[in-house]
N, C-alpha and C positions, 0 to 999 in steps of 0.2 A: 346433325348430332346435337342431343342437348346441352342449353349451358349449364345447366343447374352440377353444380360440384358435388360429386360423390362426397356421401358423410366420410367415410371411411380416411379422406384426404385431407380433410380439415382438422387443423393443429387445436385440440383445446387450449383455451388462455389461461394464461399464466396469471395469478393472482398474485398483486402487486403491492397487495393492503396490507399492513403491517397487524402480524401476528399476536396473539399474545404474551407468546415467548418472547417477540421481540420485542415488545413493548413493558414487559416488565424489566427486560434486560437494560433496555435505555432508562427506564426508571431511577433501577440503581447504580448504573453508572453517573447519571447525572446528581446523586444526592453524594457518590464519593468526591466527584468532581470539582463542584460546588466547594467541597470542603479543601483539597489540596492542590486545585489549579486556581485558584484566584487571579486576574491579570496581573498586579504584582508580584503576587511572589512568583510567576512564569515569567514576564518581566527581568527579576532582579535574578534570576537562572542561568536568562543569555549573555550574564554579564559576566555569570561566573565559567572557570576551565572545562567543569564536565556542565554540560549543557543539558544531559539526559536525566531525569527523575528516576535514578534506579529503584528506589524503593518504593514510590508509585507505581512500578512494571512490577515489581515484585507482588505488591497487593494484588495489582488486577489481572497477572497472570495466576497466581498461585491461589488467593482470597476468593475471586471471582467467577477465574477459571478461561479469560479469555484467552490465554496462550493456548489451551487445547479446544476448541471451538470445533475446529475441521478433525480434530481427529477421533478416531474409531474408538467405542469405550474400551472394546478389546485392551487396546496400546494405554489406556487409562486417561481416555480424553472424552468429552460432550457428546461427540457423536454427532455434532448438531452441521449444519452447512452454510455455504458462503451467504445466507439472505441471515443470519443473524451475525458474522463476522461482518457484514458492511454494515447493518444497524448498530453495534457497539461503534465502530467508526465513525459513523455520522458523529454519536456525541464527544469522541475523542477528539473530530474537528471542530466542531462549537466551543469545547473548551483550548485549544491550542494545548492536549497533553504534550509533555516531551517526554515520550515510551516510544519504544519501537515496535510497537501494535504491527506495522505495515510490513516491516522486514521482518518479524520474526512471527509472527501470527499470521500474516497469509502468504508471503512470498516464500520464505524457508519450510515453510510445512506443509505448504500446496508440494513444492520442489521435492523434498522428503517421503510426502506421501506418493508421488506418483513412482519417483524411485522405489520405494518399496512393490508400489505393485507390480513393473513394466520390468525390475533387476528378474529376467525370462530364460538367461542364455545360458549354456553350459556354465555350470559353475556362479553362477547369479546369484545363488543362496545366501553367500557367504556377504553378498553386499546389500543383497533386501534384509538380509538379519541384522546389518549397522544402522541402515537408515528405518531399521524399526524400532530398534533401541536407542536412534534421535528422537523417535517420535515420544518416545515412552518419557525422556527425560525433559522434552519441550512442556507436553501435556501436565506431569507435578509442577509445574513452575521454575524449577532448578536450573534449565538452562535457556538462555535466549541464542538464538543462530538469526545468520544472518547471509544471503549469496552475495557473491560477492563480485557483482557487476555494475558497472557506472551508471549513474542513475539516468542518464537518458537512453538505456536499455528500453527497448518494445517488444511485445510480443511477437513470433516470427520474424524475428532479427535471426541473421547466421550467426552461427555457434560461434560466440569470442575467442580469440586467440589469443590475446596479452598475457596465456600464463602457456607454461609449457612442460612438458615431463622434462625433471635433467637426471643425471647420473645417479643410480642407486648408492647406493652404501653397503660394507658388508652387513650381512642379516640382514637386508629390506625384505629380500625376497622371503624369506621362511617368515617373519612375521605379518606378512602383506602389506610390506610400506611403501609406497611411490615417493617421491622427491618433485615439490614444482620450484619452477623458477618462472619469476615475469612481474607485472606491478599492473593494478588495477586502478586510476583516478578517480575519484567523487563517485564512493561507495557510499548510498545512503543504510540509515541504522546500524553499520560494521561495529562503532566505536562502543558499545555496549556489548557486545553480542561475545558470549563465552563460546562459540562453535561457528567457522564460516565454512559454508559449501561454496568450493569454487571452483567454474568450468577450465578446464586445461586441455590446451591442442596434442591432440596425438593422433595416432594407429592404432585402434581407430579414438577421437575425442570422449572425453571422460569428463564423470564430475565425481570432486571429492573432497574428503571431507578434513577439514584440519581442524584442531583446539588452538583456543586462542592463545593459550602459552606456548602453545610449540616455537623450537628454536626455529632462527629464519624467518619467522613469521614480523611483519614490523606493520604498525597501523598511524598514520602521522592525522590526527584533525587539520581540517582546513577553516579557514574565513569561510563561513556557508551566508548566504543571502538568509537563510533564514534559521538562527541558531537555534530553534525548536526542536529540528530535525536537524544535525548538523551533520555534515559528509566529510572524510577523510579518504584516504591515499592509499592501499594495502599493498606491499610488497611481499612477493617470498623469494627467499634465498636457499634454496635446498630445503625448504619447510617440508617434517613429512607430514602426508596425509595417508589416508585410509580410500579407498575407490567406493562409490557405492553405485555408478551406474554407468554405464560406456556405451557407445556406438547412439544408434536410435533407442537408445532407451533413456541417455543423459540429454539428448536432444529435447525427448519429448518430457523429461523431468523439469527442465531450464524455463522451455515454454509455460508450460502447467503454473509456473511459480511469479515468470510477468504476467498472465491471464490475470491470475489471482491478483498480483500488485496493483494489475490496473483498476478491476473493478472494485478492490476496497479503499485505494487512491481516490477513486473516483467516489465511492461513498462521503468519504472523510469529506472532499472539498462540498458535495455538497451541505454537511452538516457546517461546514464555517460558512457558507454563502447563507444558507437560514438563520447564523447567530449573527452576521453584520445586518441582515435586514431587519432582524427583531430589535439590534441595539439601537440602529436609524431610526426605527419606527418611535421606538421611543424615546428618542433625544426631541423626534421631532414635537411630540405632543407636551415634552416639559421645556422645551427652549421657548422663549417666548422673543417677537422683534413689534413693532408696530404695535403694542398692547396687542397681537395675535401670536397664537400658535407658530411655528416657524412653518408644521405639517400641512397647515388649511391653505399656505398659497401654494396656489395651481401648479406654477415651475416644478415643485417639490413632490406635490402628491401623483405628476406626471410619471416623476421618475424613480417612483416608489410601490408604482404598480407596473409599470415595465419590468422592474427588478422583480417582481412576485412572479409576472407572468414566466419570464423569464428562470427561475430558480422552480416551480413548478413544474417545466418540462424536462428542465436537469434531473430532477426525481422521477421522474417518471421513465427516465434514459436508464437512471442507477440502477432503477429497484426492477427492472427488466434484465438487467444487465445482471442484478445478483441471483434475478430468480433463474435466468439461463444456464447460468453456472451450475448452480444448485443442480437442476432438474438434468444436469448435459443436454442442454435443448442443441439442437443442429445449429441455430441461427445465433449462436454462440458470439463468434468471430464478430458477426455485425455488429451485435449489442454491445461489444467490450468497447468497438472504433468509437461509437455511437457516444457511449456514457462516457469516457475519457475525456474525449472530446468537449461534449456537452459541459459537463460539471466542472473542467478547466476552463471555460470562459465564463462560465457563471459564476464560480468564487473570484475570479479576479475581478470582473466587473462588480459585484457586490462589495467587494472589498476597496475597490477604489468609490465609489459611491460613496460608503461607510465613512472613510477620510473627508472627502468633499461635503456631504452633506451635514457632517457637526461642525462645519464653520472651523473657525481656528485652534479651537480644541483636538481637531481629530489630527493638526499638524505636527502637534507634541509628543516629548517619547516618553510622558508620564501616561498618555491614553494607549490604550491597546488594540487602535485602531492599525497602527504601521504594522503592528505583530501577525494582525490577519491578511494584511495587502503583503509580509512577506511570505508567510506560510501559502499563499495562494498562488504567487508568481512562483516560487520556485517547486511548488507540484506541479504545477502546469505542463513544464517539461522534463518532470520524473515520469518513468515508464513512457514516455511518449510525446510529445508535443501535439497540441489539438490541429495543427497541420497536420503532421506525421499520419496523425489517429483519421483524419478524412481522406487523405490521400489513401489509406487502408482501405479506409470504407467504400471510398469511389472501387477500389479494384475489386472488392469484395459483390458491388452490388452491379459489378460490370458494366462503371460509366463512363465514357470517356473522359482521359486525359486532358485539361485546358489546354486551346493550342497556344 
């Protein structure tokens, strides 16, 4: 039999170069950026109670338009797909935004949108019609949502159970309102978000949808390693919500929304692994020791081209990973372990590098070097931990287990 591989079997490739759409997008994100993320004043942010720049998410959702990125223009969104929601990411990670880009731009309206389509089952309508009119109010900018699972949530993880249906009320039923009860810890993006979807155990499991004023509802901030992104605590106490998707279809809505978290997770850290090496690079060529350069000794230039090389294949990991999404390539699942994985070692490694390599300056909390070794370490193991994410990948590309 011949080897030569029938044309017909072979996958075209995916084209990994960055667009012009997406490269005017990062354009303008990085000229508003520039302007209202300065390291200080993100800096002098973490210091204050609300850590999150609402009114920055408000430009760049509503001015911009990144909040409706993924969604359908129909619903009054771009239209556009997940390879220009990881490219605004990148630069949202360069800059250390504090927006909830990540929970409410790709995790809650991947989540949203896929409810909308998969809400199939007798009587589904009435719950693809709620989470179409999340989508409609996500897309103007008006609201931010946010799911509401603990941030070392993964993709194909079992369905959470920390919330649970409890007792109706009278009128629940005639106005479609369920009752949850349970508590969710270190909910990343919650503490902004004026809408949270969240999964609750039942007959069969469901996801739903509560406003952040609803009574019962209580959201407490925590001490987060990295106050950029800061995580809190959600409880409900008979909070109503609204159902928008049950059985396999809140399953495959949950998933859809960590897929999503991972690979614009995964964008973002590589967009801060590129801005510690760009900021290294150039400490190194103005710091001067020995009337030289700090850059021209060897030690340094060594580990400053392992980080290129290194931060190189992270993108290359990302931008397969956003275009798989995009296109529903089959080899999905690989690409998401793959980029996770990838681009959480590489921002941390850059970002410790970044400290080390400006000498005693990068040890201060006036330089904004720690701000990128914390925004790095505690992605790491959001959506996933870069073990987690290989141990995936080994099952995925069916290798064995280490004995």
């Amino acid at each position: 039999m011949s080897n030569a591989v029938s044309a017909s079997k072979v996958r075209p490739a995916l084209d990994l170069l960055y667009s012009d759409t997406e490269q005017a997008l990062a354009g303008a994100l990085d000229d508003l950026l520039a302007q209202r993320c300065a390291p200080a004043a993100v800096l002098a942010r973490t210091e204050q109670p609300e850590a999150y720049d609402v009114a920055l998410w408000k430009a760049l959702a509503a001015e911009i338009g990144l909040a409706g990125l993924l969604i359908p223009e129909e619903l009054g969104g771009a239209g556009a797909s997940c390879r220009e929601l990881a490219a605004a990411a990148e630069r949202l990670g360069a800059h250390l935004a504090p927006v909830p880009y990540v929970g409410s731009a790709g995790v809650a309206t991947a989540t949203a949108l896929t409810a909308a389509k998969t809400a199939t089952r007798p009587g589904g309508g009435q719950e693809a019609g709620i989470a179409a009119d999340l989508l409609r109010r996500l897309a103007d900018g008006t609201v931010t949502a946010a799911v509401a699972v603990t941030a070392s949530a993964m993709p194909a993880d079992t369905f959470p159970a920390a919330v649970q249906l409890s007792g109706p009320q009278p009128g629940d039923a005639a106005a479609g309102i369920f009752r949850l009860r349970g508590r969710i810890d270190s909910v990343p993006d919650a503490l902004p978000a004026d809408v949270l979807l969240v999964p609750a155990e039942g007959v069969p499991n469901g996801l739903y949808l509560v406003e952040a004023t609803a009574p019962g509802l209580h959201r407490v901030p925590v001490t987060s390693l990295d106050m950029t992104r800061q995580l809190c605590d959600v409880s409900l106490d008979g909070a109503p919500a609204r159902q928008i998707a049950v059985g396999a279809s809140a399953a495959a809505a949950l998933d859809a929304g960590l897929v999503t978290g991972a690979v614009v997770l995964a964008a973002e850290q590589l967009g801060l692994a590129q801005r510690c090496l760009d900021m290294t690079v150039a400490y190194g060529k103005e710091r001067r020791q020995f009337a030289r350069q700090v850059g021209s000794f060897q030690a340094v230039k060594h580990r400053l081209a392992d980080l290129w090389a290194t931060i190189t294949q992270a993108r290359a990991a990302s931008r397969y990973a956003a275009a798989c999404l995009a296109s529903d390539d089959p080899d999905t699942a690989v690409a998401v372990a793959l980029a996770k994985s990838a681009c959480s070692d590489a921002a941390v490694t850059a970002a410790q590098e970044c400290v080390q390599l400006h000498g005693g300056i990068g040890f201060t909390w006036e330089h904004p070097a720690h701000l990128y070794l914390k925004r790095a370490k505690a992605s790491s193991v959001t959506f996933g931990t870069p073990g987690a994410h290989r141990a995936a990948l080994a099952g995925l590309a069916n290798l064995p287990a280490p004995a």
